[in-house]
VOGU-3710 file (C-alpha; in Angstrom, 3 decimals, decimal comma):
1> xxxxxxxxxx> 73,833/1,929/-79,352  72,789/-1,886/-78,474  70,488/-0,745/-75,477  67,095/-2,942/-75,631  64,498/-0,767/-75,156  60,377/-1,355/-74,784  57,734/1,231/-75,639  55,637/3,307/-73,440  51,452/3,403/-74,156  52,277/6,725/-76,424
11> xxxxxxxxxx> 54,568/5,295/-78,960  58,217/6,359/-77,513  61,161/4,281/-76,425  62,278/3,750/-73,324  65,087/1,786/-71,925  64,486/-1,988/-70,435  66,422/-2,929/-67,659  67,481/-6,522/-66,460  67,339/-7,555/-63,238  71,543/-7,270/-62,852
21> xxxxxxxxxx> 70,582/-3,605/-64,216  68,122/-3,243/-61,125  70,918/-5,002/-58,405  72,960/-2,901/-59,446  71,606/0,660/-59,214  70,717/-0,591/-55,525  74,037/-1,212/-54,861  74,908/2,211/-56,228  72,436/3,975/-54,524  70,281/5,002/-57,996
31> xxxxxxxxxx> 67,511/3,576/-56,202  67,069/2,898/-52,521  67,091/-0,537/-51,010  63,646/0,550/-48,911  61,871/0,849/-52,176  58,957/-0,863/-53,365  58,675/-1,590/-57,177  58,943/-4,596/-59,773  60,473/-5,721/-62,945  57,946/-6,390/-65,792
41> xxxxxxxxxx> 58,979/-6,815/-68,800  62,447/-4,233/-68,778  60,463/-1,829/-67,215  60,745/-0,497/-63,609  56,921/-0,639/-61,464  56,582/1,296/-58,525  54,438/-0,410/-56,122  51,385/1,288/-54,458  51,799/1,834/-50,552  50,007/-0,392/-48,566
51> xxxxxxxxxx> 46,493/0,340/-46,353  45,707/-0,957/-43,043  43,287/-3,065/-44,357  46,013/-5,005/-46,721  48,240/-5,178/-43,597  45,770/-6,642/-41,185  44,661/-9,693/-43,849  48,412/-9,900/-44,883  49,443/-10,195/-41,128  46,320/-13,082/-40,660
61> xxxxxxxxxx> 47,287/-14,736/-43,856  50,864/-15,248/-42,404  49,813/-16,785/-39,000  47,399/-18,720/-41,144  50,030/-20,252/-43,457  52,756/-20,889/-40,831  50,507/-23,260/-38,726  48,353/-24,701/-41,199  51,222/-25,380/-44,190  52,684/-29,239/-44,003
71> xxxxxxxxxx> 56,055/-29,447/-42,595  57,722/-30,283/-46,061  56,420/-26,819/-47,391  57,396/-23,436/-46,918  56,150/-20,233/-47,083  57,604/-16,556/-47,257  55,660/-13,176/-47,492  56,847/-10,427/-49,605  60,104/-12,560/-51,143  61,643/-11,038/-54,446
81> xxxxxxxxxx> 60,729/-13,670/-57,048  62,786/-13,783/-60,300  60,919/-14,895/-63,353  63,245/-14,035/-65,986  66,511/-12,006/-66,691  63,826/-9,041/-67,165  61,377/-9,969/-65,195  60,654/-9,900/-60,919  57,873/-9,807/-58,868  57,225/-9,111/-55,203
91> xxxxxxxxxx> 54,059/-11,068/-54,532  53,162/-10,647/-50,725  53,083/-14,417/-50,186  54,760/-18,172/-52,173  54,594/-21,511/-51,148  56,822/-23,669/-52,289  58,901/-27,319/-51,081  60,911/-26,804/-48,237  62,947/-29,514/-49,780  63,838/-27,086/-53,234
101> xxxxxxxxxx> 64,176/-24,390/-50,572  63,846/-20,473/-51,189  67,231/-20,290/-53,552  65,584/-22,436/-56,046  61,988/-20,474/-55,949  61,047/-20,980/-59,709  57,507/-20,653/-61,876  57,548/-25,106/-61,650  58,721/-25,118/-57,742  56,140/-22,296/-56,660
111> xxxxxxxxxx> 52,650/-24,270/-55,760  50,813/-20,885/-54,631  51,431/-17,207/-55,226  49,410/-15,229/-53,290  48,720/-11,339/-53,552  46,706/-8,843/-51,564  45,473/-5,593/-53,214  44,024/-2,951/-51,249  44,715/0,189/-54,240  45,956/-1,819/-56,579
121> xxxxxxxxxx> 43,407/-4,576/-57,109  43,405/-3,646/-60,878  46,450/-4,209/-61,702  47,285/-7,860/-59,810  43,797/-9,008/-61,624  45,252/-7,746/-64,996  48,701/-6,756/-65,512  50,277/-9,131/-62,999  47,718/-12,092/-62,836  48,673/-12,407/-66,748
131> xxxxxxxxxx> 51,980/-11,898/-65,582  51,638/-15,375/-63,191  50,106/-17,245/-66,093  52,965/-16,152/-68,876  55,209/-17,519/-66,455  53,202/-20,604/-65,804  52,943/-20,268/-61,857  50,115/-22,562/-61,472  48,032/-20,795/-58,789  47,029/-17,593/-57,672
141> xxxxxxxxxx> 44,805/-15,737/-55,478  44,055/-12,289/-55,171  42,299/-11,102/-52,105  40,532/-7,695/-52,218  40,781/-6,686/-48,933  37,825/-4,084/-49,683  35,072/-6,290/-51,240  36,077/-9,612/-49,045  36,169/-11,232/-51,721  38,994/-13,605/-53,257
151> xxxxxxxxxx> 39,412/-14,407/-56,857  41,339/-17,720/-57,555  43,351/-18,753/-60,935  44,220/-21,747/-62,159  45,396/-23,499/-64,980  47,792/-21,291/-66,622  47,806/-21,448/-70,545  49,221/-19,392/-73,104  49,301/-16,487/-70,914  45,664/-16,466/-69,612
161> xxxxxxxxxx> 44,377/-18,932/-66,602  41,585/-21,253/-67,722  39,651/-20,910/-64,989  38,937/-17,681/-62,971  36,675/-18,218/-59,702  35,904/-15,243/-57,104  34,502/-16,185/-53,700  33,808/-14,102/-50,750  34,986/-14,512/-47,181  32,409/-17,142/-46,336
171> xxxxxxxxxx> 34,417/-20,315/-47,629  37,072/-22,457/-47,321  40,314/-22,435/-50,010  42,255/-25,833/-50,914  45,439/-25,153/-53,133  45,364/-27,162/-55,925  48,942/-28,486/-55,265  48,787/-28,436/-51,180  47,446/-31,898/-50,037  46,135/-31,237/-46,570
181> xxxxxxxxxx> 45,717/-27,303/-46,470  42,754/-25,362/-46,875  42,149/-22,019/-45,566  38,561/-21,200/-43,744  38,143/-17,266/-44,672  35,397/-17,634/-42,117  37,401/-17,344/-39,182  39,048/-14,035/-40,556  38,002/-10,775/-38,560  39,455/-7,576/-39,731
191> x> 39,526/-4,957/-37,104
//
């Protein structure tokens, strides 16, 4: 049998999937079109549900983006990004050129990834930040919703990001890559 397979934590195979596997069983019904999970590496992630808390900065983080963002950029929340034929991620926000538009979303076109963890702040500061940096995505920040406190990667090299800064609500974020866009975590108030 030519299956590729990876291997769990305890030693035994299991079966990778590709991301025409994963279309696929949605279009068959094998798993639902409502669900929430990610490719990594051949191997199916469910996704943790989201809190009130992640809703309210992810719903402030939109309305911050769409009016602040310069007209030739774009930005989508919760967009399915493919990173290889193995390999997707759901990240709840990308900016990226209006002018390379959403259908060519790639690790080179995407100037900020942006995530917001509520129960799974582990996991996009480990797993899936070294995730972004394999993949080269040259940006990324990770807002825990329950410390207020954001955590910003850069300079993505041989899997790791080079530099690693956290800040708490009380500044003001320029992307690297965004001329003319900074974000003043000041004026957030969750309710």
């Amino acid at each position: 049998m030519n299956i590729r397979v990876t291997h769990a934590a305890e030693g035994l195979a299991r079966r990778a999937f590709t991301v025409s596997d994963v279309v696929r069983m949605v279009e068959a019904g094998v798993l639902g079109r409502d669900e929430r999970f990610e490719l990594i590496g051949g191997e199916i992630v469910p996704m943790s549900p989201k809190g009130i808390r992640h809703e309210r900065l992810k719903q402030w983080l939109n309305e911050q983006l769409i009016r602040g963002l310069p007209t030739h950029l774009q930005t989508i929340p919760e967009t399915t990004f493919y990173l290889s034929e193995d390999t997707f991620i759901e990240p709840d926000f990308v900016v990226y050129p209006a002018e390379s538009g959403l259908e060519k979303l790639s690790p080179e076109t995407c100037l900020l990834a942006i995530e917001v963890a509520d129960s799974s702040l582990s996991y996009d500061l480990g797993r899936k930040a070294r995730l972004y940096a394999e993949f080269v995505i040259g940006e990324l920040w990770v807002f825990d919703v329950n410390a207020m406190q954001v955590t910003v990667h850069r300079q993505p090299r041989d899997g790791e990001f080079g530099s690693v800064e956290r800040h708490r609500f009380d500044t003001t974020l320029a992307a690297k890559r965004i001329d003319g866009y900074a974000l003043d975590l000041e004026r957030y108030s969750p309710r």
